[in-house]
PDBQT receptor file of N, H, CA, C and O in Angstrom, charges set to zero:
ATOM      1  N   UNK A   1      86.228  88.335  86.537  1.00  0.00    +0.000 N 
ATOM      2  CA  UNK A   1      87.516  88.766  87.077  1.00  0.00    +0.000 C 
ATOM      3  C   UNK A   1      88.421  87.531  87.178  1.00  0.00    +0.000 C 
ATOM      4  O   UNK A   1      87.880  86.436  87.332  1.00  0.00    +0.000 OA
ATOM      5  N   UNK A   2      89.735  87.621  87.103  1.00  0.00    +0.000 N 
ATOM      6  H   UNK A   2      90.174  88.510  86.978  1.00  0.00    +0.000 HD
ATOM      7  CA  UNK A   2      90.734  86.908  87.076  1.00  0.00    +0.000 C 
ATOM      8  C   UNK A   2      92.023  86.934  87.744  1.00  0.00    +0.000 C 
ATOM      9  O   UNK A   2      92.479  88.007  87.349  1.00  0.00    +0.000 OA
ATOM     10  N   UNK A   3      92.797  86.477  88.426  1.00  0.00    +0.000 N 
ATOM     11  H   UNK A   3      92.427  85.606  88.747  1.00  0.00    +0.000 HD
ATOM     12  CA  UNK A   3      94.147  86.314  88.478  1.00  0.00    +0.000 C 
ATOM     13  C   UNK A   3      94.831  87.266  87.472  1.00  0.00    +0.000 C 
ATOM     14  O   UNK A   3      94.896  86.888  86.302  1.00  0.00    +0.000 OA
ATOM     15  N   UNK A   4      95.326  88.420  87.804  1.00  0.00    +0.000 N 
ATOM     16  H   UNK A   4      95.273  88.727  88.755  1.00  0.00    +0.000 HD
ATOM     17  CA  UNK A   4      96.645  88.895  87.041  1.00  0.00    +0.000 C 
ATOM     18  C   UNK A   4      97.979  89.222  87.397  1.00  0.00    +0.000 C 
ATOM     19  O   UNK A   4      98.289  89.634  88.514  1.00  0.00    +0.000 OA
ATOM     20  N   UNK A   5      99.276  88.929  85.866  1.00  0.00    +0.000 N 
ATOM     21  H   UNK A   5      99.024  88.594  84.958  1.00  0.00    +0.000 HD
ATOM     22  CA  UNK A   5     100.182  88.753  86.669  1.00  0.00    +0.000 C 
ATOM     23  C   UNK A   5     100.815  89.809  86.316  1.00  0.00    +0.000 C 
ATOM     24  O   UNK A   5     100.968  89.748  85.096  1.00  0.00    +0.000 OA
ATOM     25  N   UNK A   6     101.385  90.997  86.848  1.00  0.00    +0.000 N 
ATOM     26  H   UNK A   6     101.261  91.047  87.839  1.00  0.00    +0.000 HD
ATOM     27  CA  UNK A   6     101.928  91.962  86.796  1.00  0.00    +0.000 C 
ATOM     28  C   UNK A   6     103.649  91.988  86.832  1.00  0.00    +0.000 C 
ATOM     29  O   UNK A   6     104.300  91.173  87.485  1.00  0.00    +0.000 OA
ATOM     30  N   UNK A   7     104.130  92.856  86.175  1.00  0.00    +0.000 N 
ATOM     31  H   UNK A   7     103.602  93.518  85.645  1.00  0.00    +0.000 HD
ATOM     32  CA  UNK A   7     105.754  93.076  86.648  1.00  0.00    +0.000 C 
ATOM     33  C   UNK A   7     105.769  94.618  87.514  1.00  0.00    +0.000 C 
ATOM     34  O   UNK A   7     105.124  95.657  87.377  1.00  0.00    +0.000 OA
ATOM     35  N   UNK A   8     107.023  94.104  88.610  1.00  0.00    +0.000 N 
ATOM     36  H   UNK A   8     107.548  93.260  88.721  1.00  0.00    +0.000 HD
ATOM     37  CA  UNK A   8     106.990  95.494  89.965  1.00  0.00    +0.000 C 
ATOM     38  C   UNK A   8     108.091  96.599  89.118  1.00  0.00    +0.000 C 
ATOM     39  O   UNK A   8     109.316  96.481  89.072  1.00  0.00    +0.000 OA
ATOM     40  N   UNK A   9     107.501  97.366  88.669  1.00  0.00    +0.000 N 
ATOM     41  H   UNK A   9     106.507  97.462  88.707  1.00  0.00    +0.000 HD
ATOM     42  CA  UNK A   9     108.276  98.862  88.544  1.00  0.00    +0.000 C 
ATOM     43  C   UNK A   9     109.916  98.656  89.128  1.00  0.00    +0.000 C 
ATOM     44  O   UNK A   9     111.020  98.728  88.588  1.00  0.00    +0.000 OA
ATOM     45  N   UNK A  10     109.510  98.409  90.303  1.00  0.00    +0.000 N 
ATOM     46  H   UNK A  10     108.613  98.350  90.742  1.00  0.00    +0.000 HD
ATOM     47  CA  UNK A  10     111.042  98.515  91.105  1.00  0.00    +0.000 C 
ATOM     48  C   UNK A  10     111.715  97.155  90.883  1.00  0.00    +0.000 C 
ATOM     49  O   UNK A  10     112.403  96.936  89.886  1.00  0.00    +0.000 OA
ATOM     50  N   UNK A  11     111.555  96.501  91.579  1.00  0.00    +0.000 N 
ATOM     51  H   UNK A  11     110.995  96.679  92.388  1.00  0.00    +0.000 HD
ATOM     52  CA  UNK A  11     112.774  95.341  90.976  1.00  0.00    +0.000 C 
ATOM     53  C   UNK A  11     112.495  94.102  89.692  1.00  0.00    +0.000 C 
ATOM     54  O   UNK A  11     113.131  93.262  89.055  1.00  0.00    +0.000 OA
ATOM     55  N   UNK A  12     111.598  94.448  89.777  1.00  0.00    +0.000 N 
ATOM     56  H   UNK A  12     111.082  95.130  90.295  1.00  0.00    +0.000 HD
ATOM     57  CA  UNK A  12     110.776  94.051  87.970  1.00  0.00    +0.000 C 
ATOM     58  C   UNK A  12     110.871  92.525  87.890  1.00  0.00    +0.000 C 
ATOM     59  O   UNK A  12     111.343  92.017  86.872  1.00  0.00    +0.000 OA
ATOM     60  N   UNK A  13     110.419  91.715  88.979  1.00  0.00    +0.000 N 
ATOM     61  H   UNK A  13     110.036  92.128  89.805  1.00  0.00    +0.000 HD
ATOM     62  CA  UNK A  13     109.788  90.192  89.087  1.00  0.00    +0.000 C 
ATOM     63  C   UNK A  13     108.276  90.642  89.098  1.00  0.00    +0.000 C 
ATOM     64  O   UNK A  13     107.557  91.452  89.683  1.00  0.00    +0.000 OA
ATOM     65  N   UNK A  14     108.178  89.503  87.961  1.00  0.00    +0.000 N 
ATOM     66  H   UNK A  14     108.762  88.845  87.486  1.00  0.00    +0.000 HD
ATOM     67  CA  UNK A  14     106.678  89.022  88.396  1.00  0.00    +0.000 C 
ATOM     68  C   UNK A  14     105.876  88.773  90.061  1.00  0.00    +0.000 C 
ATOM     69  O   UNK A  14     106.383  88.367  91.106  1.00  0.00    +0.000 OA
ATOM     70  N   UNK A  15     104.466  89.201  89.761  1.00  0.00    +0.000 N 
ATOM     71  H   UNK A  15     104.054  89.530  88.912  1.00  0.00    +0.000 HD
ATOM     72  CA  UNK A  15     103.718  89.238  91.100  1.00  0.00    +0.000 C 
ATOM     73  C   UNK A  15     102.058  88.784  90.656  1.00  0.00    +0.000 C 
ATOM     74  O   UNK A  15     101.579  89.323  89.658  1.00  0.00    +0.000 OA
ATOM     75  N   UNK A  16     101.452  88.053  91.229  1.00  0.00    +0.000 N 
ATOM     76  H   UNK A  16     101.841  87.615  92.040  1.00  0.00    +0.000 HD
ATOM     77  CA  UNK A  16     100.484  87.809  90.996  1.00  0.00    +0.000 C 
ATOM     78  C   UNK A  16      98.956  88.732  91.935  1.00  0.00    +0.000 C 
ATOM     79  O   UNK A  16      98.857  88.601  93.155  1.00  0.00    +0.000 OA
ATOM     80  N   UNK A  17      98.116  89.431  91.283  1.00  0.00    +0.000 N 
ATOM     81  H   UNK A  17      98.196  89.537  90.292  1.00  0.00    +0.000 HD
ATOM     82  CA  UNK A  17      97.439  90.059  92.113  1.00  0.00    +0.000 C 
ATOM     83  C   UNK A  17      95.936  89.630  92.068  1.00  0.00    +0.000 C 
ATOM     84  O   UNK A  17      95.129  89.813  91.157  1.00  0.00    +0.000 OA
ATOM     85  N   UNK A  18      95.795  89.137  93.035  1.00  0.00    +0.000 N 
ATOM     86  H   UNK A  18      96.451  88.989  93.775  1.00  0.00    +0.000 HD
ATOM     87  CA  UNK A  18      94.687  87.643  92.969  1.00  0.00    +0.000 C 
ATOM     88  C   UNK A  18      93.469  88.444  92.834  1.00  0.00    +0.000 C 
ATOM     89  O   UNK A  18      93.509  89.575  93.318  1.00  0.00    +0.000 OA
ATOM     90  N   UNK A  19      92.438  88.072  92.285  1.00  0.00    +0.000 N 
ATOM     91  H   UNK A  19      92.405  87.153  91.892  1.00  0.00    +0.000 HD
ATOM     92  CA  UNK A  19      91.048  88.377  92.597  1.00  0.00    +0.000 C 
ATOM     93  C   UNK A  19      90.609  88.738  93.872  1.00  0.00    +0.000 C 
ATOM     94  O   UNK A  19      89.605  89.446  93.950  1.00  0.00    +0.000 OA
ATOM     95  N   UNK A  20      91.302  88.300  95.092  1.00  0.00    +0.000 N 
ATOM     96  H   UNK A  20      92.117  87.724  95.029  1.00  0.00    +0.000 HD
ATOM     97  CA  UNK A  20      90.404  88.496  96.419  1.00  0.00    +0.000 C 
ATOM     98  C   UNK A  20      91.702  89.964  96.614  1.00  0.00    +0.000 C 
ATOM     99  O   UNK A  20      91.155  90.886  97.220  1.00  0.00    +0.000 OA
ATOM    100  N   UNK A  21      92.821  90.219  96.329  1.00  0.00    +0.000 N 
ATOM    101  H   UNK A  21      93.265  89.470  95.837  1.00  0.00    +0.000 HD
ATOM    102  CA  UNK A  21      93.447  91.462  96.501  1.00  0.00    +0.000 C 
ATOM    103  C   UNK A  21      92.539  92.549  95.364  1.00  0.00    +0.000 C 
ATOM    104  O   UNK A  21      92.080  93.610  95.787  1.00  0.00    +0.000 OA
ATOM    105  N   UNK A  22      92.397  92.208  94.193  1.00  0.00    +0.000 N 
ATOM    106  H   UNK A  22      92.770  91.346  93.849  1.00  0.00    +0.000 HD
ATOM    107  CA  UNK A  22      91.416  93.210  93.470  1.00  0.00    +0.000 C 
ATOM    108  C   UNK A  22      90.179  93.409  93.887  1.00  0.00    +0.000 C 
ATOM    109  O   UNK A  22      89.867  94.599  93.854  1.00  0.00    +0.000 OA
ATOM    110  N   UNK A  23      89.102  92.470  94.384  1.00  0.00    +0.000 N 
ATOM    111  H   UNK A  23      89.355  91.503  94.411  1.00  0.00    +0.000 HD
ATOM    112  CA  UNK A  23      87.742  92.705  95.124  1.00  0.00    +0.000 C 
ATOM    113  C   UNK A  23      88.442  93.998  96.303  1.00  0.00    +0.000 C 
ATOM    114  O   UNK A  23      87.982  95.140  96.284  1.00  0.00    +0.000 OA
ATOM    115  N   UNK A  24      89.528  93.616  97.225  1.00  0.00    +0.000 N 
ATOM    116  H   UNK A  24      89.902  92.689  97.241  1.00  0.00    +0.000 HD
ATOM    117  CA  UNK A  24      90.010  94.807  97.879  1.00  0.00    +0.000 C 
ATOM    118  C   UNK A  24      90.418  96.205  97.801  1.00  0.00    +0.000 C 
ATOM    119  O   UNK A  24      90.150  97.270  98.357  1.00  0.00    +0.000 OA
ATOM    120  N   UNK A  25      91.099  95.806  96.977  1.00  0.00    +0.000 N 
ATOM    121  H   UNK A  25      91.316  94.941  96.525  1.00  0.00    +0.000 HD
ATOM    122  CA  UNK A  25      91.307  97.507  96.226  1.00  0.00    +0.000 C 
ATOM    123  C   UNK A  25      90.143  98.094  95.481  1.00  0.00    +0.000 C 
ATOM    124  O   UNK A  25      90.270  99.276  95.161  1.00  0.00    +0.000 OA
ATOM    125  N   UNK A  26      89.033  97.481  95.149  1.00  0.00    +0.000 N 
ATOM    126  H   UNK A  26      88.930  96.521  95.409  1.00  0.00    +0.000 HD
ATOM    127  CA  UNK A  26      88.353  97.946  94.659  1.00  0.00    +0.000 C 
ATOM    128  C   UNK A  26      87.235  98.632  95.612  1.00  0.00    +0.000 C 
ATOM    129  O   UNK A  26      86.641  99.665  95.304  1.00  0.00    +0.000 OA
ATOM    130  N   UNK A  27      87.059  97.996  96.672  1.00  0.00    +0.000 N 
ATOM    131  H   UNK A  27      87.542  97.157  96.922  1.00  0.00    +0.000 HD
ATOM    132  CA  UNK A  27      86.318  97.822  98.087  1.00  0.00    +0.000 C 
ATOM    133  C   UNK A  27      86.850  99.910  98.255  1.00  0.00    +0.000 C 
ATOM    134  O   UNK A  27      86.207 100.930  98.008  1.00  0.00    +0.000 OA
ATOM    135  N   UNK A  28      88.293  99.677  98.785  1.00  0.00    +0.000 N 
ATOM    136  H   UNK A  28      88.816  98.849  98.986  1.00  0.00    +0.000 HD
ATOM    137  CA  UNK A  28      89.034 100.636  98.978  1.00  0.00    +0.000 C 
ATOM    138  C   UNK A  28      89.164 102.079  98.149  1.00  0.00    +0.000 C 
ATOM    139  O   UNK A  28      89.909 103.035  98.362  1.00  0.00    +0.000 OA
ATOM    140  N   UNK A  29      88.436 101.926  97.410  1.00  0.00    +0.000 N 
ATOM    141  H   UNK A  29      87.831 101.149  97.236  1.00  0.00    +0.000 HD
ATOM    142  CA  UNK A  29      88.510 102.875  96.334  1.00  0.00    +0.000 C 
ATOM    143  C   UNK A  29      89.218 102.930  95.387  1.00  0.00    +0.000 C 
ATOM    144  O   UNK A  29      88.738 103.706  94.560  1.00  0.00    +0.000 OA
ATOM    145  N   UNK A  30      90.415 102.365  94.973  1.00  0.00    +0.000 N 
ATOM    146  H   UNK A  30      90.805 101.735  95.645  1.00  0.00    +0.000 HD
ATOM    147  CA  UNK A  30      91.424 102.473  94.697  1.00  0.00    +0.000 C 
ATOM    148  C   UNK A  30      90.967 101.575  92.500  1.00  0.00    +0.000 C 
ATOM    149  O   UNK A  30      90.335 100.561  92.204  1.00  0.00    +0.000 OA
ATOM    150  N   UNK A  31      91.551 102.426  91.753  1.00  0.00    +0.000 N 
ATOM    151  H   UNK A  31      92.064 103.249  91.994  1.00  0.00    +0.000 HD
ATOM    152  CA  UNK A  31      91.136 102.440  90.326  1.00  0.00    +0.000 C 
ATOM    153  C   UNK A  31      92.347 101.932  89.816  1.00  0.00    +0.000 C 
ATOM    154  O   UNK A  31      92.278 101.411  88.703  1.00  0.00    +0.000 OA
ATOM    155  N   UNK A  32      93.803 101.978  90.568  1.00  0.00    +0.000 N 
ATOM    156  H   UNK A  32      93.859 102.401  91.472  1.00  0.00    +0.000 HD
ATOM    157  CA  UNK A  32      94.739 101.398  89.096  1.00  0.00    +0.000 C 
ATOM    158  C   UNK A  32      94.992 100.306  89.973  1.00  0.00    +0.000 C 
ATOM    159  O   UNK A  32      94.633 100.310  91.151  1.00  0.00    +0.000 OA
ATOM    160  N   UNK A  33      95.677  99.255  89.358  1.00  0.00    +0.000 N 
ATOM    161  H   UNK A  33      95.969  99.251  88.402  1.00  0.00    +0.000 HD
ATOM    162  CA  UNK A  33      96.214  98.185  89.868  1.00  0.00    +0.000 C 
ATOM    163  C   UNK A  33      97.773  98.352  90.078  1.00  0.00    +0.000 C 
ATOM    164  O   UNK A  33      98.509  98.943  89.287  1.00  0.00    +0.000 OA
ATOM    165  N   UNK A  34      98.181  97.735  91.280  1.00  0.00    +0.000 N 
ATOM    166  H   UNK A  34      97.583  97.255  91.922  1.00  0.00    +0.000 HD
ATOM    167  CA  UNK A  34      99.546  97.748  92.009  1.00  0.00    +0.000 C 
ATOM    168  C   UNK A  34     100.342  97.836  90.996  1.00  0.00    +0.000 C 
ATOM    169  O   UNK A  34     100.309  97.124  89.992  1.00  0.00    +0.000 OA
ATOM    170  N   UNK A  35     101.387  99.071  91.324  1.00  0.00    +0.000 N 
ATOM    171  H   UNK A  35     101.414  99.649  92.139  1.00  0.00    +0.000 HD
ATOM    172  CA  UNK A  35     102.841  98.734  90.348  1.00  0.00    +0.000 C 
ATOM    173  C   UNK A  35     103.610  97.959  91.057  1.00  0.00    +0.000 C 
ATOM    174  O   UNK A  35     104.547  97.556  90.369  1.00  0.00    +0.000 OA
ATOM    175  N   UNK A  36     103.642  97.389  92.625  1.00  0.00    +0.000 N 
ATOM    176  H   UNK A  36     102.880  97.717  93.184  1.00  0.00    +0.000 HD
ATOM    177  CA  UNK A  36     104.857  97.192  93.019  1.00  0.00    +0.000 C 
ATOM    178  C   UNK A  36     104.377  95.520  93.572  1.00  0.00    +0.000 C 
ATOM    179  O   UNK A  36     103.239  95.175  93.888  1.00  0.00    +0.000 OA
ATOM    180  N   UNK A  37     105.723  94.598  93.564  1.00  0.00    +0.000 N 
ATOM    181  H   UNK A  37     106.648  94.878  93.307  1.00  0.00    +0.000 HD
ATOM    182  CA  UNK A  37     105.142  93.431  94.427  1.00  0.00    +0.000 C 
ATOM    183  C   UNK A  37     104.841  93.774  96.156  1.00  0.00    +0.000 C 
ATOM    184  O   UNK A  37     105.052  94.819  96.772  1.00  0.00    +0.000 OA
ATOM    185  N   UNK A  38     104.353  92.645  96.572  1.00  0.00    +0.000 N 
ATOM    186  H   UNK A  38     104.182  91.796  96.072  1.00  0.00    +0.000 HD
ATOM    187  CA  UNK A  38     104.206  92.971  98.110  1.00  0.00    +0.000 C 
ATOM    188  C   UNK A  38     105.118  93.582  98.757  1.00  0.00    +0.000 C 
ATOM    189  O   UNK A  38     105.080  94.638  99.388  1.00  0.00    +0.000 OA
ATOM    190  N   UNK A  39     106.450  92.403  98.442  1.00  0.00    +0.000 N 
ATOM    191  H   UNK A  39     106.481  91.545  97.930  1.00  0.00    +0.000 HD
ATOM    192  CA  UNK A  39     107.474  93.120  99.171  1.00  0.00    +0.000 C 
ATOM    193  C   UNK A  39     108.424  94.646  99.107  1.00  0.00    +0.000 C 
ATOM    194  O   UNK A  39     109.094  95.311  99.897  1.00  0.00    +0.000 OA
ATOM    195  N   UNK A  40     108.057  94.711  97.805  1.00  0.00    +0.000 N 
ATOM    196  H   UNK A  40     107.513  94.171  97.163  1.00  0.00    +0.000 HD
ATOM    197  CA  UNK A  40     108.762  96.593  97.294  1.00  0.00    +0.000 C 
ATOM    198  C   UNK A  40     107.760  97.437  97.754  1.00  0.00    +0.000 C 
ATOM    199  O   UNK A  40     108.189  98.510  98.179  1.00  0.00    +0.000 OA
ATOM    200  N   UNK A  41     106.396  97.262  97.808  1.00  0.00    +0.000 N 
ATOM    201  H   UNK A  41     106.047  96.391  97.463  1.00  0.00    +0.000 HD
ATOM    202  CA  UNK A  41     105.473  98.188  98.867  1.00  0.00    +0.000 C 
ATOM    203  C   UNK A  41     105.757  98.012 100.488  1.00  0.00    +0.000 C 
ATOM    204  O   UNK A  41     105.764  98.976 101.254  1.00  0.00    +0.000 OA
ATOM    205  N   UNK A  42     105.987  96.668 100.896  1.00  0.00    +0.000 N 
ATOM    206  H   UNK A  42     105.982  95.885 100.274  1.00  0.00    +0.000 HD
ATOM    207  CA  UNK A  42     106.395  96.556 102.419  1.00  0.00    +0.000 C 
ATOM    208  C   UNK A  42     107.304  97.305 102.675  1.00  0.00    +0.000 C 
ATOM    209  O   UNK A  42     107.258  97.884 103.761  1.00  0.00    +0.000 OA
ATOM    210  N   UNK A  43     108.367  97.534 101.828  1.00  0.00    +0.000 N 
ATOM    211  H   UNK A  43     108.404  97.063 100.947  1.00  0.00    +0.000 HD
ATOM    212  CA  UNK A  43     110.312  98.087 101.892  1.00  0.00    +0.000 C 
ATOM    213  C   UNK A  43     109.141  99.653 101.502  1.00  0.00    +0.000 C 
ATOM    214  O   UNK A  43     108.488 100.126 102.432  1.00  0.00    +0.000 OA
ATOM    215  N   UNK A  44     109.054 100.192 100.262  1.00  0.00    +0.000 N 
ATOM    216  H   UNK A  44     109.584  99.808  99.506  1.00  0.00    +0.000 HD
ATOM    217  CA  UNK A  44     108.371 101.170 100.597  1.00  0.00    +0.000 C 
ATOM    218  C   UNK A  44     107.624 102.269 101.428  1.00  0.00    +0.000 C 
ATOM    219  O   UNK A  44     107.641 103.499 101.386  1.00  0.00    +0.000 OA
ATOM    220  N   UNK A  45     106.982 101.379 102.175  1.00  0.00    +0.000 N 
ATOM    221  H   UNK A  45     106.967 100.379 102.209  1.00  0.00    +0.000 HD
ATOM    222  CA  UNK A  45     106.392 101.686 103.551  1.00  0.00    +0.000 C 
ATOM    223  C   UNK A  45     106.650 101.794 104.886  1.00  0.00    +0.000 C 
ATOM    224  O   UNK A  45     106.152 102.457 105.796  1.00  0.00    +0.000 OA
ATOM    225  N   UNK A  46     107.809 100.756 104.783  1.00  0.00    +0.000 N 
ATOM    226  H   UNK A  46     108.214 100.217 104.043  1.00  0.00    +0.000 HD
ATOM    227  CA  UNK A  46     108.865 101.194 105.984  1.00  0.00    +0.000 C 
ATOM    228  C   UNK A  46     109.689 102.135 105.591  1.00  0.00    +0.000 C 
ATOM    229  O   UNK A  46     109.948 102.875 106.541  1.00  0.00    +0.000 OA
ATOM    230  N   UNK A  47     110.385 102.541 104.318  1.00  0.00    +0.000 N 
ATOM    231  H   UNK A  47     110.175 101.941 103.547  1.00  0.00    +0.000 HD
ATOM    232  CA  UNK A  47     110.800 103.696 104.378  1.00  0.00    +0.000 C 
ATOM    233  C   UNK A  47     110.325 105.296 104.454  1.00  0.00    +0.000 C 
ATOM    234  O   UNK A  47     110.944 106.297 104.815  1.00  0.00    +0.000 OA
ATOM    235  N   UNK A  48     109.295 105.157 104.081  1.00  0.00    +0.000 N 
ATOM    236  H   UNK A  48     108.792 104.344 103.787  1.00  0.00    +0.000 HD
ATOM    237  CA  UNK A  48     108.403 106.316 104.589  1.00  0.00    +0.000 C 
ATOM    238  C   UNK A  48     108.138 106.525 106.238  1.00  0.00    +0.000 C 
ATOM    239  O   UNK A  48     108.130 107.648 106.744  1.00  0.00    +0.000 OA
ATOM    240  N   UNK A  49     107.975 105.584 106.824  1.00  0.00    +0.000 N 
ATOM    241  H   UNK A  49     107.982 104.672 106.413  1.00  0.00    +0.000 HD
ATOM    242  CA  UNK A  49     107.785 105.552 107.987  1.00  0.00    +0.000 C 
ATOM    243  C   UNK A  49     109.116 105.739 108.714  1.00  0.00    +0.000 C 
ATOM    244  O   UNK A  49     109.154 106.414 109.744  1.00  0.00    +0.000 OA
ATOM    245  N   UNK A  50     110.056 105.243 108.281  1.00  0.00    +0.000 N 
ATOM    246  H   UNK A  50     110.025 104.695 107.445  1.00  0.00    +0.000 HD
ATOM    247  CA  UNK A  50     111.415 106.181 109.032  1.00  0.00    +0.000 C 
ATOM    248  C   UNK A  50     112.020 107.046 108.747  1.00  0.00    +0.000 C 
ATOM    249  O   UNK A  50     112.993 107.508 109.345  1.00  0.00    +0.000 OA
ATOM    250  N   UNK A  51     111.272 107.590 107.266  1.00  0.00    +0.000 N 
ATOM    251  H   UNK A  51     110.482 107.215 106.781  1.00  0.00    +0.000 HD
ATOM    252  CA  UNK A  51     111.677 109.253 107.316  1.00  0.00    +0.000 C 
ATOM    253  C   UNK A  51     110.891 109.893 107.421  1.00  0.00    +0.000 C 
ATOM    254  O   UNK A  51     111.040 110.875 106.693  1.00  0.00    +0.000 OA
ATOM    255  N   UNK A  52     109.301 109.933 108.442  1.00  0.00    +0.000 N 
ATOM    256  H   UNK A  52     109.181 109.136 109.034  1.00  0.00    +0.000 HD
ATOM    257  CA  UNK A  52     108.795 110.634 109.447  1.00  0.00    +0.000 C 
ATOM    258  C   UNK A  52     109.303 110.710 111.050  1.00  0.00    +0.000 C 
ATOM    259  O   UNK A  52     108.788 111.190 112.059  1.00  0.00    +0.000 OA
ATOM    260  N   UNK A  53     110.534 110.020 110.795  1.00  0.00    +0.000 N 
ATOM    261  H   UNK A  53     110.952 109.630 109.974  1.00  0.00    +0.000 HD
ATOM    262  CA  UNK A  53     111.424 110.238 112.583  1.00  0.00    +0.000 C 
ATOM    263  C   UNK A  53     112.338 111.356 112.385  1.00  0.00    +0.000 C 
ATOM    264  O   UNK A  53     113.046 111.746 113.313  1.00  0.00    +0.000 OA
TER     265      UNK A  53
């Protein structure tokens, strides 16, 4: 396993998704690798969360 560097769907900069974040997602169940950087999932996630108010 390796370091890979992905582009985010949404604002489309490069993101690096380290080996110890893939050992995690993999841990987690989880089969595809991130479309989004950290921060467009953080903004993501707070917007979901304030349109459950």
């Amino acid at each position: 396993m390796e370091d890979k560097t992905i582009i985010c769907k949404d604002c489309g900069q490069e993101f690096l998704f380290t080996i110890g974040e893939q050992e995690f997602f993999k841990e987690k169940g989880f089969e595809n690798d991130p479309v989004r950087c950290p921060a467009c999932r953080k903004a993501r996630k707070a917007e979901r969360m304030n349109d459950r108010r």
